[in-house]
C-alpha positions as semicolon CSV with decimal commas, in nm:
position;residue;x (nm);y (nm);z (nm)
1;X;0,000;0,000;0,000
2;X;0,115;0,345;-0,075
3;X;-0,065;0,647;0,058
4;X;-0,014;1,003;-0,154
5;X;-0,066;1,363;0,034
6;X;-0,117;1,619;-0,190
7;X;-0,077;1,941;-0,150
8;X;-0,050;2,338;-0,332
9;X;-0,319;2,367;-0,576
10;X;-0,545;2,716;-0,516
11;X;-0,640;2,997;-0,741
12;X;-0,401;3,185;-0,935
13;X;-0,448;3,447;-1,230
14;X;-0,302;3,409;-1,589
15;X;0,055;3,416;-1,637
16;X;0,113;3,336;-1,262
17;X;0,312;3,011;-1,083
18;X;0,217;2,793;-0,855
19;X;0,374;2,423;-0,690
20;X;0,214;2,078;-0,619
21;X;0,338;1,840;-0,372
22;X;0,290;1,501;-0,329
23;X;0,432;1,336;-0,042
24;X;0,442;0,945;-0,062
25;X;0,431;0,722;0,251
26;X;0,367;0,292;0,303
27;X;0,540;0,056;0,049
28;X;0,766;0,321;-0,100
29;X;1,043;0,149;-0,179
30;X;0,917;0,002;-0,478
31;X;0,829;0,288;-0,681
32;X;0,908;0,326;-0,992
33;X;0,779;0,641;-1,155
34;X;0,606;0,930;-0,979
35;X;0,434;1,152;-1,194
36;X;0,136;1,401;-1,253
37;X;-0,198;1,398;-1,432
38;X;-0,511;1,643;-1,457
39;X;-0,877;1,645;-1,498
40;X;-1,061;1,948;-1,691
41;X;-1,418;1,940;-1,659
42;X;-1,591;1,724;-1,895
43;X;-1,234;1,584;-1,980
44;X;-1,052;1,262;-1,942
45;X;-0,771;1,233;-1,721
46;X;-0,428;1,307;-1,892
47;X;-0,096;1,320;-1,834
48;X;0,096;1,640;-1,749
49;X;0,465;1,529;-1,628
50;X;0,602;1,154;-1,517
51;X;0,945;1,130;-1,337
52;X;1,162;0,800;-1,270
53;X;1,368;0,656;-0,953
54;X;1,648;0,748;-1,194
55;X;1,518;1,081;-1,243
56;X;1,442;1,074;-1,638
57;X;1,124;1,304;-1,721
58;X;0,816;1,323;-1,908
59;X;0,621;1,619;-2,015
60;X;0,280;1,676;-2,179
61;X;0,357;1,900;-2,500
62;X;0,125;2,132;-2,317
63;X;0,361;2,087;-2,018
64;X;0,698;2,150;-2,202
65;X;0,915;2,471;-2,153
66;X;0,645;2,583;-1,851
67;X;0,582;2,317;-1,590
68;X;0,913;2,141;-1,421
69;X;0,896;1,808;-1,245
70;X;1,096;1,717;-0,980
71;X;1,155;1,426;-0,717
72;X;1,306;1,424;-0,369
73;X;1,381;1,020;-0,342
74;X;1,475;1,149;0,033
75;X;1,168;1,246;0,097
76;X;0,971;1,072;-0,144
77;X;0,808;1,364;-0,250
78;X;0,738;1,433;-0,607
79;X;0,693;1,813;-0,696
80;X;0,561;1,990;-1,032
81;X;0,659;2,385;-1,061
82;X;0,399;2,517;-1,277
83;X;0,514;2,860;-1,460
84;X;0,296;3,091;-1,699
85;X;-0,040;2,938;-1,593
86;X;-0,258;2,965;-1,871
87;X;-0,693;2,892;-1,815
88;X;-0,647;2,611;-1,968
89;X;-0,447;2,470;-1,728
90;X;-0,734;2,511;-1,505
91;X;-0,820;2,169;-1,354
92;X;-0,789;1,916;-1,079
93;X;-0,441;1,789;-1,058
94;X;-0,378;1,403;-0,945
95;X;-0,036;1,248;-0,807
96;X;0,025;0,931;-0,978
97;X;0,266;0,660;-0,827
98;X;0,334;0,370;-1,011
99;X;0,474;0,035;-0,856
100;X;0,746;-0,200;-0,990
101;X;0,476;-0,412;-0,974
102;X;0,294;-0,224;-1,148
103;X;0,020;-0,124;-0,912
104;X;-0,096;0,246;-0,925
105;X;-0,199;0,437;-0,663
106;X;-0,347;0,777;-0,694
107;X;-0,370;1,059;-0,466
108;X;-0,703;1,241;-0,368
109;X;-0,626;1,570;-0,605
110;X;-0,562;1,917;-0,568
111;X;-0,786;2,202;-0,768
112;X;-0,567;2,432;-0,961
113;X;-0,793;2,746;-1,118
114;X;-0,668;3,000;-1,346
115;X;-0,767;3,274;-1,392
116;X;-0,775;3,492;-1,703
């Protein structure tokens, strides 16, 4: 079992920055990739940004150049700096961790709102 905290979504206007957390906790020594997805209204879930043990990244072409991803294997905290907020990137942002095993657990999500 792994249990995910998020935390730092809120309201922000366009052009601004904010930063997710997402603490992991329980059988964390078997994780392989720690990553982030979102949920728009209306919209399936999609990816945003992925990150290995190793450290090797994955962005969302709507991701590149704006959001970075970032892991503290320490802490086992994942983190996603989101830069240049558009309204679009308005929705509800989930930590994903996925197993060697290839279990996936998600965390409870964090509402990110942009405004314009």
């Amino acid at each position: 079992q792994v249990q995910l905290v998020e935390s730092g979504g809120g309201l922000v206007q366009a052009g601004g920055s904010l930063r997710l957390s997402c603490a992991a906790s329980g059988n964390i020594f078997s994780i392989r990739t720690m990553g982030w997805f979102r949920q728009a209204p209306g919209k399936e879930r999609e990816l945003v940004s992925t990150i290995t043990s190793g450290g090797v990244t994955n962005y969302a072409d709507s991701a590149k150049g704006r959001f970075t991803i970032s892991r503290d294997n320490a802490r086992n905290t994942v983190y996603l700096q989101m830069n240049s907020l558009k309204p679009e990137d308005t929705a509800v942002y989930y930590c994903r961790v996925l197993l060697m095993s290839s279990y996936i657990y998600w965390g409870q999500g964090t509402q990110v709102t942009v405004s314009s």
